[in-house]
N, C-alpha and C positions, 0 to 999 in steps of 0.2 A: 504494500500500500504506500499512496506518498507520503503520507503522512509518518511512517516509519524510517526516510528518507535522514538522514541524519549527517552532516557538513563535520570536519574533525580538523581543529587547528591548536597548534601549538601557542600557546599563549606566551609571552617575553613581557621585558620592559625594557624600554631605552628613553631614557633622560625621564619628564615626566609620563611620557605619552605608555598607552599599554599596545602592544600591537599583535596581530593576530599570523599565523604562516601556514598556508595549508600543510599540516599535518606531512600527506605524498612528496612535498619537497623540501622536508627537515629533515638530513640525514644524521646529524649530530650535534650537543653540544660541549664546547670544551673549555678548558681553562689555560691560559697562557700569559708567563710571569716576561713574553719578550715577544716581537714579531720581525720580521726583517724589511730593509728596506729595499725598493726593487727599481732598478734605472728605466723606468719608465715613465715617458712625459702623460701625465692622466690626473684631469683634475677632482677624478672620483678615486683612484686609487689610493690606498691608504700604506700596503705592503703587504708582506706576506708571512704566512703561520707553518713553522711545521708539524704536520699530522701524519705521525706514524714514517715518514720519510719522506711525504707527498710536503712538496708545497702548494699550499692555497693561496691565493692572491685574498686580500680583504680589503672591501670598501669602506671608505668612509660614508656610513649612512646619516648623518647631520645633514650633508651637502643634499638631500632630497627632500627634507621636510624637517620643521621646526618641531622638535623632540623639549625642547627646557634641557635644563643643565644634564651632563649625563656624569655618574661616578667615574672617572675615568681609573682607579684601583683598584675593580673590580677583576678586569682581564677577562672577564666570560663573555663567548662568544657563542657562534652559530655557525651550521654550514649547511647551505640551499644547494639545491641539487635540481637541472631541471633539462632535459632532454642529455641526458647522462655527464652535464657541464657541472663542475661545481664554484661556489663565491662565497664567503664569508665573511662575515660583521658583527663587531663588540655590541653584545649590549650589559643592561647594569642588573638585572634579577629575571628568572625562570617565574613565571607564575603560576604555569599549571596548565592542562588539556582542557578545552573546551568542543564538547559535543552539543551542537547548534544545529535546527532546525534550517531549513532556505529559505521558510517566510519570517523568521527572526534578522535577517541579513537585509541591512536599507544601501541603498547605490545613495554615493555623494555625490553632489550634483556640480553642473562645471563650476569651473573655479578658474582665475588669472595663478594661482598660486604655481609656484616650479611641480610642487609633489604629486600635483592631482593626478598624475597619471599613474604614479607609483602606487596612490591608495585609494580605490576606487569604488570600497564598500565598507559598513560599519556594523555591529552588533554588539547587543548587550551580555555583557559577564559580570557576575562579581560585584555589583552595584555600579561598573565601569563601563563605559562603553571600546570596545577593541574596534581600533583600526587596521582593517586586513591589506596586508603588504603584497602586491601584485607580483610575482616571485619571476613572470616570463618577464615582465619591463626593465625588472634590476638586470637581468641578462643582457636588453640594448641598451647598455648605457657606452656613452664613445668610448672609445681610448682604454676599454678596462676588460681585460684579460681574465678570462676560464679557463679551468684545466679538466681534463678529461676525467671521467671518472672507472678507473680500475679495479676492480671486485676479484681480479683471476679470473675474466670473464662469467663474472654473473651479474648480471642487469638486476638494477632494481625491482624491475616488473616480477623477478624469480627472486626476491627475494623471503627468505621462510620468516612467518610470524610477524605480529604488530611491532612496531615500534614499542626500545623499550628506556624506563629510565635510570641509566644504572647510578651508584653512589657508592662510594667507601663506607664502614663503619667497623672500628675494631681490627682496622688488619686485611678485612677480606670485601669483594669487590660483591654489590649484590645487585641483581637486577628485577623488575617487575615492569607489567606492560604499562605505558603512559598514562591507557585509557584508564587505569585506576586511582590514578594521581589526582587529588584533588587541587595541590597548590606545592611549589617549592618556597618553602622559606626561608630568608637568608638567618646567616646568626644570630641567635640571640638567647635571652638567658632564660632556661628550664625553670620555673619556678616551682620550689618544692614547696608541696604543700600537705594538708591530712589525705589525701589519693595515694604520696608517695610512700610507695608500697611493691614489695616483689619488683616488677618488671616495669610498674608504672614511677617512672621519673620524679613526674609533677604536669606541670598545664605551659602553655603559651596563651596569648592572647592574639587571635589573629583575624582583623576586621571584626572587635568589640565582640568576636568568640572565643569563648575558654575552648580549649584543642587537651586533651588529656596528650600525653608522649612517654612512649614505652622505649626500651633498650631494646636495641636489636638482637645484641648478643647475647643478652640474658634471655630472649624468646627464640631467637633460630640455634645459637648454639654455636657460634662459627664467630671467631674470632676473640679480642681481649679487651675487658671494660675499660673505658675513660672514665676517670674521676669530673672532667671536664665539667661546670655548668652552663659554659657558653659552645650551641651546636647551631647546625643548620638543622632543619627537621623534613621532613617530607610526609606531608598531610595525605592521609586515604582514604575513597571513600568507601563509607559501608553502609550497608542497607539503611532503609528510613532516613535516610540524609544525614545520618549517625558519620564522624570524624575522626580518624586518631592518627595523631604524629608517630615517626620515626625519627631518633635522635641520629645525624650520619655524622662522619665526619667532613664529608664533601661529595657534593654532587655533581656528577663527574660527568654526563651527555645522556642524550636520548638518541639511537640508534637502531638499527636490526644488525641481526648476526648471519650472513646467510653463509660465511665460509665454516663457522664454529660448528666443532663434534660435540654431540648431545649424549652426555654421562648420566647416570646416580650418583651417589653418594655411598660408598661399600662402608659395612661397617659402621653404623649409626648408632650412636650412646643415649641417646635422649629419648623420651617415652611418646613424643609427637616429632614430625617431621616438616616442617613447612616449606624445606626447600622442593620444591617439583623437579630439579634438572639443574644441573649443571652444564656449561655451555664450556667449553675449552679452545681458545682460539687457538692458531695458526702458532703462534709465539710460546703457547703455554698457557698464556693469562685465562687464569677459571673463573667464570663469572656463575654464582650462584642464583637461580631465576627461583623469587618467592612465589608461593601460594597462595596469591589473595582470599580465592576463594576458599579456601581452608581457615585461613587466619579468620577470615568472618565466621567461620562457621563455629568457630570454639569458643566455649562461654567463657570464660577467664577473658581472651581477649575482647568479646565480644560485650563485655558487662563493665570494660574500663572503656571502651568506644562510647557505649550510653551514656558518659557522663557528659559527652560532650550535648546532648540532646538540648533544642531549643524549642521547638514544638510546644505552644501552651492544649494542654488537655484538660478536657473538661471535667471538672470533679464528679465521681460515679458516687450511688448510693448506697450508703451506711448503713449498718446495724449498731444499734449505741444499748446497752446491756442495761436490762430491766429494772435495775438498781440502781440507775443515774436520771438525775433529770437534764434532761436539754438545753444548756441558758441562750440559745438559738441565736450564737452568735461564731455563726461560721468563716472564718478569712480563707479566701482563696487564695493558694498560693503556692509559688512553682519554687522550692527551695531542695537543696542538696542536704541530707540529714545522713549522720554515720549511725548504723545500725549496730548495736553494740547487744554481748551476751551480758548481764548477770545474773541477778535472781529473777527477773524476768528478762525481756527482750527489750530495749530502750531504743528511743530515739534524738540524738542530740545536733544540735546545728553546726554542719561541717565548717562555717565561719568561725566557728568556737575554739578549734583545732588547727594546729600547724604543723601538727609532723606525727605520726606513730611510732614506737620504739617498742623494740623486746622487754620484756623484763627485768633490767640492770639486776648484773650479778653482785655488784658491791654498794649495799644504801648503807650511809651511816645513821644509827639510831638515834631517837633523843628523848628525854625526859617525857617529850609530849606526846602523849600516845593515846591520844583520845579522839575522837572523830574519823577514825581510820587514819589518820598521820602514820608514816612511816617512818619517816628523816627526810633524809639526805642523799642525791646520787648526782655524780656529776656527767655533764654531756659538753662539748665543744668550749670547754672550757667557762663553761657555766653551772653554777650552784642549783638543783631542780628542786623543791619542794616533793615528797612524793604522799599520794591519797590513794588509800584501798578505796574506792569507791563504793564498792558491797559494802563495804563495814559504814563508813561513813552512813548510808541509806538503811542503815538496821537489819541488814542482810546476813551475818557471818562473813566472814571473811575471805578472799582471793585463794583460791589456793592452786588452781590450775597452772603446771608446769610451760603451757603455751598461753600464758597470760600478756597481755599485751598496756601497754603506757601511751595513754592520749597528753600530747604536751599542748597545753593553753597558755596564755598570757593574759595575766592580770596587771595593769596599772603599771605594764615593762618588766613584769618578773616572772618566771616560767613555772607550773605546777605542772605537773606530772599524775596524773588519773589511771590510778591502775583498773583493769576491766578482763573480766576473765578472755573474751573473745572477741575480733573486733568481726562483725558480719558482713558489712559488707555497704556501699553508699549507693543509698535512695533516693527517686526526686519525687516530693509531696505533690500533693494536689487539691489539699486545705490545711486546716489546723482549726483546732475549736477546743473553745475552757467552757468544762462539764462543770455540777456541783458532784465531789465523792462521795460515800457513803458516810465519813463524818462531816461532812460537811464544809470541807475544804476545796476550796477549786483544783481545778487537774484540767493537765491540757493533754488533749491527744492529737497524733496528726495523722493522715494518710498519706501511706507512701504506695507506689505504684498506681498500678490500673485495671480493671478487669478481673479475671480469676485471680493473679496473683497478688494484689491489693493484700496490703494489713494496715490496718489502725494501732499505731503503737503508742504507748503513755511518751511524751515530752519531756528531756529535760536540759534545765539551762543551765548550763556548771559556772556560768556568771555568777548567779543568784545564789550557791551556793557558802551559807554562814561563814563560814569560819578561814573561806579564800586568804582574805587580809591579813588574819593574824598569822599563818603558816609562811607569811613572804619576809616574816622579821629574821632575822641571822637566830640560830640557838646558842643564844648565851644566857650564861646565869642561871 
């Protein structure tokens, strides 16, 4: 049907402008700390790149349209490819694959301007509009030189599989198809937060959305951790418009591999496998191709993806227990809550929390041992307060070996919440304060949707008594 007809361009950025490149003639992109200069009189020639032993000739693409300032430190580039000629041009950040409809695509209309010829249609991405780069016209431009494009004789038309975007991370080179890429990110800083957890990092914030970011090599298994907090990421999508970063250490081109031998992986240690194949080029170089659709399919990964969720849904219908009365005063609201074991199942606000920790093997004790106070344990070179939480709530006491420590901050001082199990993060869909059975208020919230919906009791470790006084030094 036409309507199933679907337009595939690689999305860039150079200077302020976003611009679009049909997909079919984006053979790669690369990074270069140098280019050469080439004795030729051409007022669009810029010089030339070496790739892999070929050189490319690169334009200067400012001289065809006004771009705004471009990074000029970046060094990433591009390389067009279009009746088997190849040309390439710097630009300042990867954006991402855009799969566009042909009635989404508007023709810009004439213009006295030098570019128009170059950019000759517009469409909406990203809250952006991209301007799609005519890739045959950059080929007649005067005086500026292509090079043949050599495969060992395989034409692009034979070449096997989509386009893919490979990235460093930890040592080993990893590849996945573009079409799955929601955005490339440049550097920036992983914010750890109560998520950071196992395999999940922390969050980015990218176009005013929190993006959760996982370790690669702690999920695939191939390669060696960075302590790093500053990475590039590489955004995926996953079902329901659901998001999750990859922490890389550099994103290295979008390409197809049509001379590479297609491997396994012999000999697998890990209890999941995400890699699908192995690609082995010509040289040696093993590019590891992931399994997106796998990676979606697994609930671990697929349950730190949700966090990223923005979707407002509509709060479903309650059952509120025959022993309470209603004070019918329901708040809707779309918040992130940590789901915690103790004597019951709790629900606390993930704003509350900054970080999860094991159970410290060394607390020093103190006089004060009332409220569930423990002492003392130190983290980063900071003093933590620590609180059995069950005891504090009149519960008996912590006693599970897989007990876990919520750290909050009070008034700049860190408390440490011990909790037998942390469950897991929910996004509510109200909140509402009951009267309880003595007569005290009690808030509960719903978390999730549907069958798997619960209502769990609220709680605010703000509010809790005796915060203040556990943040004084034990002395005396």
């Amino acid at each position: 049907m036409a309507n199933d007809i679907h337009l595939t361009y690689g999305v860039v950025r150079v200077g302020e402008t976003v611009v679009g490149i049909p997909i079919d003639n984006l053979t790669e992109v690369f990074h270069s700390s140098e280019y050469s200069s080439l004795p030729i009189n051409s007022e669009f020639l810029q010089g030339g790149v070496d790739l892999r032993g070929k050189l490319v000739p690169i334009i200067d693409i400012s001289l065809i349209g006004k771009f705004g300032k471009s990074d000029n430190s970046t060094r990433l580039g591009i390389v067009l490819e279009s009746s088997q000629k190849l040309l390439s041009f710097f630009i300042d950040a990867i954006v991402g694959i855009a799969n566009i409809s042909p009635n989404q695509i508007s023709e810009i209309t004439d213009s006295n301007d030098r570019g128009a010829s170059f950019f000759k249609s517009v469409f909406p991405f990203k809250e952006k509009f991209v301007t799609v780069l005519s890739v045959e016209d950059i080929f007649t431009l005067p005086d500026v030189l292509s090079v043949n494009r050599t495969d060992e004789g395989v034409s692009a038309a034979s070449d096997k599989g989509p386009p893919m975007l490979t990235f460093l991370a930890g040592g080993a080179l990893y590849a996945l198809p573009a079409v799955e890429v929601h955005a490339a990110v440049p550097k920036q800083i992983i914010e750890e937060t109560a998520i950071t957890s196992g395999p999940c990092l922390g969050e980015i914030t990218y176009h005013d959305r929190r993006i959760p970011v996982i370790c690669p090599v702690t999920i695939l298994g191939l390669g060696r951790k960075s302590s790093r907090s500053v990475s590039e990421v590489v955004v995926l999508r996953f079902p329901d418009g659901l998001l999750l970063g990859v922490a890389v250490d550099a994103i290295r081109d979008i390409r197809t591999f049509p001379t590479a031998k297609e491997t396994k992986i012999p000999l697998w240690q890990m209890d999941q496998n995400f890699i699908q194949k192995v690609l082995v080029q010509d040289d040696g170089e093993q590019i590891y191709v992931i399994d997106v659709k796998q990676l979606c399919g697994t609930k671990e990964i697929a349950d730190i993806a949700s966090l990223s969720e923005v979707d407002v849904v509509k709060p479903v219908e309650k059952t509120v227990a025959k022993d309470t009365v209603t004070a019918n005063n329901i708040v809707k609201e779309r918040e992130r809550y940590l789901v915690v074991d103790l004597h019951t199942r709790l629900a606390i606000p993930l704003l509350q929390v900054t970080c999860i920790l094991d159970q410290p093997k060394n607390v020093t004790p103190t006089k004060f041992n009332t409220n569930g106070f423990r002492g003392y344990f130190s983290r980063l070179g900071d003093t933590i307060a620590l609180i059995d939480l069950r005891e504090r709530l009149g519960a008996g006491q912590v006693t599970s070996q897989q007990a876990q420590v919520l750290i909050a901050e009070d008034s700049g001082a860190q408390i440490g919440f011990l909790v037998d199990r942390v469950v897991g993060i929910e996004v509510s869909q109200w909140r509402e304060k009951l009267k309880g059975k003595a007569g005290t208020p009690e808030t509960v919230v719903q978390l999730g949707g549907g069958d798997t919906s619960q209502v769990l009791p609220f709680l605010d470790l703000s509010a809790l008594e005796f915060t203040k006084s556990v943040q004084q030094s034990p002395s005396g």
